[in-house]
PyMOL commands that place a pseudoatom at each C-alpha (Angstrom):
pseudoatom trace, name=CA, resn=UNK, resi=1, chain=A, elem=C, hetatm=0, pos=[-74.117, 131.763, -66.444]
pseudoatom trace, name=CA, resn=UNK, resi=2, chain=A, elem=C, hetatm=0, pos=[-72.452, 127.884, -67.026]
pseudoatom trace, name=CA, resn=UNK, resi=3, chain=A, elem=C, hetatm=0, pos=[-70.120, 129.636, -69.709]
pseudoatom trace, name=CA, resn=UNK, resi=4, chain=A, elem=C, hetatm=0, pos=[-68.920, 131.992, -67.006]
pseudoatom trace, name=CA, resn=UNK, resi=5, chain=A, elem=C, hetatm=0, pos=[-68.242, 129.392, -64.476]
pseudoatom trace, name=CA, resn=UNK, resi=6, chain=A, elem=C, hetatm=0, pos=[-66.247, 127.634, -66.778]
pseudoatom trace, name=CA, resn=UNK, resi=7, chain=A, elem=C, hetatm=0, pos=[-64.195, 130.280, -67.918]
pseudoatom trace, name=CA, resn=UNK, resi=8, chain=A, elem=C, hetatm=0, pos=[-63.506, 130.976, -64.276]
pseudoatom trace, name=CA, resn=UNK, resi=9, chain=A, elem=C, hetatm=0, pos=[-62.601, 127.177, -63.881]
pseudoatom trace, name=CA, resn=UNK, resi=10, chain=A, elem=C, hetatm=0, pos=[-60.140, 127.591, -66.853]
pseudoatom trace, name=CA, resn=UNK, resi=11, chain=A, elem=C, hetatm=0, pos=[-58.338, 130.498, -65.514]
pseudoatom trace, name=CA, resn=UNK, resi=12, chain=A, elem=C, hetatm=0, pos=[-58.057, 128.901, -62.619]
pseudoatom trace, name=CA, resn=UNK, resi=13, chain=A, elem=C, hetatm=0, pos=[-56.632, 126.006, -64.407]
pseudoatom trace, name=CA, resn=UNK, resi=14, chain=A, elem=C, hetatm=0, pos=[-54.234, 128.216, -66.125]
pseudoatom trace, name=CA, resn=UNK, resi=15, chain=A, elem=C, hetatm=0, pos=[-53.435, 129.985, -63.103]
pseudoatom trace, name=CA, resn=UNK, resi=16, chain=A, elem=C, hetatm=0, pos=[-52.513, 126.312, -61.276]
pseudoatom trace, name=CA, resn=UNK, resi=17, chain=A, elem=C, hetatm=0, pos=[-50.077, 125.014, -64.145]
pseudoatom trace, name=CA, resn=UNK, resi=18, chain=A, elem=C, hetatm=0, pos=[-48.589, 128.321, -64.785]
pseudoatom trace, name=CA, resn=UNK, resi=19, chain=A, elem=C, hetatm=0, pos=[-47.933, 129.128, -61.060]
pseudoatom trace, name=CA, resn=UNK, resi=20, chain=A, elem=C, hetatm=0, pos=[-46.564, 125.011, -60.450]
pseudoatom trace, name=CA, resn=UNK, resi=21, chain=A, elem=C, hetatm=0, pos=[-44.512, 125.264, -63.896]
pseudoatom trace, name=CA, resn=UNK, resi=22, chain=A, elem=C, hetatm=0, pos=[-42.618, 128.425, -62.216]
pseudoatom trace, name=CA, resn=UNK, resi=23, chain=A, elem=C, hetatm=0, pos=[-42.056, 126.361, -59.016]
pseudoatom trace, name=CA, resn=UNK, resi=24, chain=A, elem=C, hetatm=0, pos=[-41.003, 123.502, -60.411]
pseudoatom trace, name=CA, resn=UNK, resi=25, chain=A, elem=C, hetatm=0, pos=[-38.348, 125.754, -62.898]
pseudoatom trace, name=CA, resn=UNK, resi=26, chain=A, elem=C, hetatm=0, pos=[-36.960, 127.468, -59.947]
pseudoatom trace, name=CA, resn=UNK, resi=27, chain=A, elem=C, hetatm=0, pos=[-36.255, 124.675, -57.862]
pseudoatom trace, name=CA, resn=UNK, resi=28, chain=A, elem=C, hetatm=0, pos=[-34.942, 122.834, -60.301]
pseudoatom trace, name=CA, resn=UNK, resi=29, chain=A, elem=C, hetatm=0, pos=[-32.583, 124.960, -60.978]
pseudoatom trace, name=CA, resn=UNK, resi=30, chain=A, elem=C, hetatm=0, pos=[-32.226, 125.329, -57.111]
pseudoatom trace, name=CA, resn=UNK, resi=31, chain=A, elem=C, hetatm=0, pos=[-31.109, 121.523, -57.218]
pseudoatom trace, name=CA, resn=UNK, resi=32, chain=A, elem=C, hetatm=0, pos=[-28.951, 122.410, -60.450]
pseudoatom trace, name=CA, resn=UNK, resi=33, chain=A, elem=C, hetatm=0, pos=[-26.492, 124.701, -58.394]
pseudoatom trace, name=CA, resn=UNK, resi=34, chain=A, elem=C, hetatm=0, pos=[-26.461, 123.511, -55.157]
pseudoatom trace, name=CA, resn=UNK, resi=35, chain=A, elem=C, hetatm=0, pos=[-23.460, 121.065, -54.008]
pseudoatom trace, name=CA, resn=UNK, resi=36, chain=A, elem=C, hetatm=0, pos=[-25.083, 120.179, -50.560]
pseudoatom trace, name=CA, resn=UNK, resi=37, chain=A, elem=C, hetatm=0, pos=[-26.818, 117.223, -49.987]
pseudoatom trace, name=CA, resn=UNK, resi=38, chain=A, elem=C, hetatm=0, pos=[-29.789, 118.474, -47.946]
pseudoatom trace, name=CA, resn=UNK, resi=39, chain=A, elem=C, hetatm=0, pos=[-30.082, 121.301, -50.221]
pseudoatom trace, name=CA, resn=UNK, resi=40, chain=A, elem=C, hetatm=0, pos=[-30.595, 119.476, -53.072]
pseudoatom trace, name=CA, resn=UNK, resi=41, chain=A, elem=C, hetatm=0, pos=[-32.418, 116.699, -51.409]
pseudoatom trace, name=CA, resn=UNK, resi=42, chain=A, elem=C, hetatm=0, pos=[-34.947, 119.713, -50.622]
pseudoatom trace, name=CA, resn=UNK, resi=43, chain=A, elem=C, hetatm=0, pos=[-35.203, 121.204, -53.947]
pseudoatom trace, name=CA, resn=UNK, resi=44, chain=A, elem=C, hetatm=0, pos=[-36.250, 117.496, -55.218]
pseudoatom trace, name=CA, resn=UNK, resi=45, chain=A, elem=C, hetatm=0, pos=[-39.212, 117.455, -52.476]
pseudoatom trace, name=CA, resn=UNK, resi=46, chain=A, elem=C, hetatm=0, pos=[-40.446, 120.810, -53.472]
pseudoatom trace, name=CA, resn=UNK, resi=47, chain=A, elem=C, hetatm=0, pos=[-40.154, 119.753, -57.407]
pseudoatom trace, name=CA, resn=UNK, resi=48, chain=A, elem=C, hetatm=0, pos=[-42.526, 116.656, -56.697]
pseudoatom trace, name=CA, resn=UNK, resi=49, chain=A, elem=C, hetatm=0, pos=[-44.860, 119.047, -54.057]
pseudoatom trace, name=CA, resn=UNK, resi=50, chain=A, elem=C, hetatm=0, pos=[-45.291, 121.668, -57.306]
pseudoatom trace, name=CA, resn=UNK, resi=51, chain=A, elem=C, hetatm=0, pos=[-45.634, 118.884, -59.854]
pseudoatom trace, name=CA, resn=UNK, resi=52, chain=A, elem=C, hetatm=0, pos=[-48.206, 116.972, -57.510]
pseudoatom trace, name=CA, resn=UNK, resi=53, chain=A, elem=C, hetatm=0, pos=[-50.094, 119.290, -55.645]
pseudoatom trace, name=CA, resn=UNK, resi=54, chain=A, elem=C, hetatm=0, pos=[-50.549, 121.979, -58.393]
pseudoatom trace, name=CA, resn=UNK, resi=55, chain=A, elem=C, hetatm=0, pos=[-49.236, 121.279, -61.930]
pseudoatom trace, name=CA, resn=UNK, resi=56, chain=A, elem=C, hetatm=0, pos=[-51.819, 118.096, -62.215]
pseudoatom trace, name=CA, resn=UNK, resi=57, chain=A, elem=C, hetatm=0, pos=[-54.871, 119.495, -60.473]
pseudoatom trace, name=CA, resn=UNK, resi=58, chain=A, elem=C, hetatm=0, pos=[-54.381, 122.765, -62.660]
pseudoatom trace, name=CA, resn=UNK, resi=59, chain=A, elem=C, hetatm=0, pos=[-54.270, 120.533, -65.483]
pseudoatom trace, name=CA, resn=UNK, resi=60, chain=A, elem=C, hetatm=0, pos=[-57.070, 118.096, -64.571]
pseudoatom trace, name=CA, resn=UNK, resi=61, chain=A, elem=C, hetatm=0, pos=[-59.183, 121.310, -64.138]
pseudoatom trace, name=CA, resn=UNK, resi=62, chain=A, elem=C, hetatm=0, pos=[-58.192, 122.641, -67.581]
pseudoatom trace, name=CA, resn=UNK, resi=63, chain=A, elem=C, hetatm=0, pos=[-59.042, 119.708, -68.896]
pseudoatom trace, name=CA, resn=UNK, resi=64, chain=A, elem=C, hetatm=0, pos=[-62.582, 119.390, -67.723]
pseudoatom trace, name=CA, resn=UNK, resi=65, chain=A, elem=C, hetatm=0, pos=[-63.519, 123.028, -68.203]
pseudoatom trace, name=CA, resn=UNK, resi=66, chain=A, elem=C, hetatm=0, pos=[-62.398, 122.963, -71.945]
pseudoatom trace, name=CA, resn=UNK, resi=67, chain=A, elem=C, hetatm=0, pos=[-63.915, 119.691, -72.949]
pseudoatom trace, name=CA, resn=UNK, resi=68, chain=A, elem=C, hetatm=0, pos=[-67.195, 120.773, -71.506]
pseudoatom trace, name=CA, resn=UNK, resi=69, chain=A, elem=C, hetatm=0, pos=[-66.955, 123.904, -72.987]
pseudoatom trace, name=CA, resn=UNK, resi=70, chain=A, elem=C, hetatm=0, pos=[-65.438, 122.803, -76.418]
pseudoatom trace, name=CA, resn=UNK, resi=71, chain=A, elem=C, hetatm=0, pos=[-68.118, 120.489, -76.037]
pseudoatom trace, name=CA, resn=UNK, resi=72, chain=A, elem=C, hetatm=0, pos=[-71.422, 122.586, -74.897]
pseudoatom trace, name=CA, resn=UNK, resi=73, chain=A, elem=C, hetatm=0, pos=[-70.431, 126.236, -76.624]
pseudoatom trace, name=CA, resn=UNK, resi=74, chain=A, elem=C, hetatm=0, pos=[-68.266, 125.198, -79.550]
pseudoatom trace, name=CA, resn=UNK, resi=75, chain=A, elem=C, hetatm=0, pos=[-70.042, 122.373, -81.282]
pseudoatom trace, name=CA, resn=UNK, resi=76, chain=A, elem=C, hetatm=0, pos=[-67.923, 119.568, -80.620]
pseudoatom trace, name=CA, resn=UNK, resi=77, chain=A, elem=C, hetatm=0, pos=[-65.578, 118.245, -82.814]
pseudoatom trace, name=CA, resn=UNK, resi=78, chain=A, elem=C, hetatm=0, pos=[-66.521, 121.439, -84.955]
pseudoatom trace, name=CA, resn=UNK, resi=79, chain=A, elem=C, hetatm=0, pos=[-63.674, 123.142, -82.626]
pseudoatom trace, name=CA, resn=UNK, resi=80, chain=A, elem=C, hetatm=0, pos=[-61.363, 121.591, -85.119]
pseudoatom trace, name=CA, resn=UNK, resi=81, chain=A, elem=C, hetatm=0, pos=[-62.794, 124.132, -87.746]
pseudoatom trace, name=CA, resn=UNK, resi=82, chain=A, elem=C, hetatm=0, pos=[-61.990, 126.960, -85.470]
pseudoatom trace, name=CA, resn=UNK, resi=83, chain=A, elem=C, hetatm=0, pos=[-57.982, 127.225, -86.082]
pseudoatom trace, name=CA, resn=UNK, resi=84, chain=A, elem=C, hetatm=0, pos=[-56.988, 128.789, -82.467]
pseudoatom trace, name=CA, resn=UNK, resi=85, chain=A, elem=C, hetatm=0, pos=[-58.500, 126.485, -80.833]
pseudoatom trace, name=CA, resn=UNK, resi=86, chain=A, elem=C, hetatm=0, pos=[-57.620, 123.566, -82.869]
pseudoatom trace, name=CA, resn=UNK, resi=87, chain=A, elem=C, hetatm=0, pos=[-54.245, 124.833, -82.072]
pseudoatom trace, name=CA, resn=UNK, resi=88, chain=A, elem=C, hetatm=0, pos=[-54.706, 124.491, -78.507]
pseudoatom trace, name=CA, resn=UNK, resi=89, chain=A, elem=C, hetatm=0, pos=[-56.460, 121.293, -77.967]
pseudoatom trace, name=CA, resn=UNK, resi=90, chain=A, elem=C, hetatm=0, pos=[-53.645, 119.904, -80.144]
pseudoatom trace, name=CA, resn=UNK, resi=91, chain=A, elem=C, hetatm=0, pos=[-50.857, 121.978, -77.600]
pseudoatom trace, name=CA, resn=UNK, resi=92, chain=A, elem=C, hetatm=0, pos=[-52.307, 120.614, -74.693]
pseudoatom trace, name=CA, resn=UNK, resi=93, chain=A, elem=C, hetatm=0, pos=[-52.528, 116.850, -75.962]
pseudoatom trace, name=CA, resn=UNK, resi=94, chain=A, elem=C, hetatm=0, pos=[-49.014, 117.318, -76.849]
pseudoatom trace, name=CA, resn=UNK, resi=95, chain=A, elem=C, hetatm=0, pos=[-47.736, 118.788, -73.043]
pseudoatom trace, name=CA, resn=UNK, resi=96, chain=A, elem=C, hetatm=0, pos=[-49.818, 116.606, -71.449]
pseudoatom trace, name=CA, resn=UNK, resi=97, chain=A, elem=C, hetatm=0, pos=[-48.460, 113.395, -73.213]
pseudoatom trace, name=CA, resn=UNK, resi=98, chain=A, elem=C, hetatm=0, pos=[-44.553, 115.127, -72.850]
pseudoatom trace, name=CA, resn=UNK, resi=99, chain=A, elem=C, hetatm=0, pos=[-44.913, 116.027, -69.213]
pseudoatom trace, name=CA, resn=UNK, resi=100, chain=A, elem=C, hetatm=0, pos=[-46.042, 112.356, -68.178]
pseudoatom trace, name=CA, resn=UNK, resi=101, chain=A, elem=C, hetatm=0, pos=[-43.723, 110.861, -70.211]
pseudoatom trace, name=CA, resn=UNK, resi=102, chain=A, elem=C, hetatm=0, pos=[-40.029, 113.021, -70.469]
pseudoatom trace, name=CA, resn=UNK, resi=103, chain=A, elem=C, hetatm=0, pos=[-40.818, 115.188, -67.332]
pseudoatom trace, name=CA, resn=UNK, resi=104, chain=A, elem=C, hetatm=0, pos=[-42.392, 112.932, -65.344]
pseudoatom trace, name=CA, resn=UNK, resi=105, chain=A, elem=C, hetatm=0, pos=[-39.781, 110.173, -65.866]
pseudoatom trace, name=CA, resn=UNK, resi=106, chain=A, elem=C, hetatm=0, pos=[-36.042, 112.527, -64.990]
pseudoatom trace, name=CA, resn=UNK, resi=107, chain=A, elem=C, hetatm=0, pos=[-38.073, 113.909, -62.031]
pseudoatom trace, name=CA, resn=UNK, resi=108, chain=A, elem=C, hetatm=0, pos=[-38.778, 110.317, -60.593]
pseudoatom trace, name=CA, resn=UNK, resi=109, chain=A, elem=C, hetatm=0, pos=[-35.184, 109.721, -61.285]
pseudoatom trace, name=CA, resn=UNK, resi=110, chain=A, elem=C, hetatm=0, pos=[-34.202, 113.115, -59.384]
pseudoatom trace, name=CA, resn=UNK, resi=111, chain=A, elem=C, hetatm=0, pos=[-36.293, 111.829, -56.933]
pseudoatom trace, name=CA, resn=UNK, resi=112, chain=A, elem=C, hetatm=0, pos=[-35.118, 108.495, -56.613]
pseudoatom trace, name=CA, resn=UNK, resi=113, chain=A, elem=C, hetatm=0, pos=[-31.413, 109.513, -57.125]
pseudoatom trace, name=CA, resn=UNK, resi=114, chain=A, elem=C, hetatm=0, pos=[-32.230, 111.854, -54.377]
pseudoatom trace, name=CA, resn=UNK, resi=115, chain=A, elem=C, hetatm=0, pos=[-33.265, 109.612, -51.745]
pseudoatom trace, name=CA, resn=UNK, resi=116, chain=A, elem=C, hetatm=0, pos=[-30.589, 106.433, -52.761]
pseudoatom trace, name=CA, resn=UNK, resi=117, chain=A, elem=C, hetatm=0, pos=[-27.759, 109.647, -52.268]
pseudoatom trace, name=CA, resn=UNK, resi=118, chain=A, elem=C, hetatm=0, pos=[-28.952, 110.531, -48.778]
pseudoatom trace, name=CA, resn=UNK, resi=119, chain=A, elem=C, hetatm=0, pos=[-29.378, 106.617, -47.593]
pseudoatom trace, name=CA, resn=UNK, resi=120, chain=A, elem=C, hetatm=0, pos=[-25.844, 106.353, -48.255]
pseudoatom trace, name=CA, resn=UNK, resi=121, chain=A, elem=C, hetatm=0, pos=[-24.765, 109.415, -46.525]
pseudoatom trace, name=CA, resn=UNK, resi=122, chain=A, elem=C, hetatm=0, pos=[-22.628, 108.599, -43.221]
pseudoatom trace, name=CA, resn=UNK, resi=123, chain=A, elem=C, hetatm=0, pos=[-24.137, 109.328, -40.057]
for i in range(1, 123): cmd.bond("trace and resi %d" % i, "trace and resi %d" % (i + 1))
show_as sticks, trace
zoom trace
């Protein structure tokens, strides 16, 4: 029954990042063509609302459901033993350090770059 659960937590997990990844792609490149201030402007909101509100709790819930059940169904560190999923405990480690370090720093400067840009619009 707990490995069930969990599996359902880890879809859901997948679900979340996959779904905020897409949303985050197409409005960045929403912000990419777009020439008007308030357009842009918008497409930078919705790139933070995707990251915030849906890439990171996807992620945080991916996290927990595989560590418990790397930890409760596969042994422990004996998952490292098991190539696949070797392979993606080492994939995730590696996103989840690029996407808070690369990704996380040009969307705070989007976002900053954003909101200096329309502050210095004339009213």
């Amino acid at each position: 029954m707990i490995y069930a659960l969990l599996k359902l937590a880890h879809t859901i997990g997948v679900i979340l990042i996959g779904g905020g990844l897409i949303g985050v792609w197409i409005n960045d490149l929403r912000s990419r063509q777009t020439s008007e201030l308030i357009r842009f402007s918008e497409s930078v909101r919705n790139i933070a609302l995707f990251y915030d509100a849906v890439v990171v709790p996807g992620a945080i819930v991916l996290l927990i459901s595989g560590s418990w059940m790397i930890a409760t169904h596969y042994g422990g560190w004996n998952f490292i033993h098991i190539p696949w999923l070797a392979g993606m405990v080492f994939l995730f480690v590696f996103e989840f350090v690029e996407g808070n370090t690369v990704t996380r720093a040009y969307f705070v400067r989007l976002n900053l770059n954003s909101s200096v840009s329309w502050n210095q619009m004339p009213t």
